[in-house]
C-alpha positions, 0 to 999 in steps of 0.5 A: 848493270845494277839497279843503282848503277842505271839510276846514277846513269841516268841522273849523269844524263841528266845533269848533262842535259841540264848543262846544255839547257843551261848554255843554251839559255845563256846563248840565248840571254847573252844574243838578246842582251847584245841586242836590246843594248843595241836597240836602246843605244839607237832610241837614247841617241837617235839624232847622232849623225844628223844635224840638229834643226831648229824647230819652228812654230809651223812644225810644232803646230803640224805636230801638235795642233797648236800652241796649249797642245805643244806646250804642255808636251813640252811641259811634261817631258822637260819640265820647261817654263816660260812666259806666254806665246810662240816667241818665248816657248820657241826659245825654251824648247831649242835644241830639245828634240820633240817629245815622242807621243805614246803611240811613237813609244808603243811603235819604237816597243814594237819594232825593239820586240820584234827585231829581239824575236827575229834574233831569238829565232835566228839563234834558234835556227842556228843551233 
């Protein structure tokens, strides 16, 4: 076989290899985007199949500590406005579910990576 004759096979081997990559890569996108869209499905919605409970003062003031606390997370994420006291801010904040504090968000992002590397893996694994 000539000179070019072995360069055009291995340019053929390697534009195949490169196919292969390339839907192993997509394999892979589409896996973790079937999963990430999952995991989002289930933080946006987490109360779908249980009742909505009315929040009272003793459990915003387990939460939060106190009344200043829990008002401004409410604040912060809702926007809400209201007269003074535990009374009015109760009815502001009903039917909203508590905002989550940043260490609750950095353990929801945990768990998302960590279900989305057990996926990678797996894929993986199975290839």
């Amino acid at each position: 076989m000539s000179r070019f004759g072995k360069l055009i096979e291995e340019l053929e081997d390697l534009r195949q290899q490169d196919i292969k990559n390339s839907a192993h890569v997509f394999s892979i996108t589409a896996t973790l985007h079937s999963r990430l869209h999952e995991l989002l499905e289930t933080v946006e919605n987490p109360n779908k199949a249980l009742p909505k409970k009315k929040i009272d003062q003793e459990e915003l003031v387990k939460r939060y500590g106190n009344y200043n606390n829990a008002h401004a997370a409410y604040q912060k994420a809702y926007g809400i406005k209201c007269k003074r006291g535990w009374k009015y801010f109760l009815e502001a904040i009903e039917g909203l579910s508590p905002p989550m504090s940043l260490e609750e968000r950095v353990d929801k992002l945990e768990e998302a990576v960590r279900i989305l590397v057990k996926a990678l893996l797996e894929d993986e694994t199975t290839k």
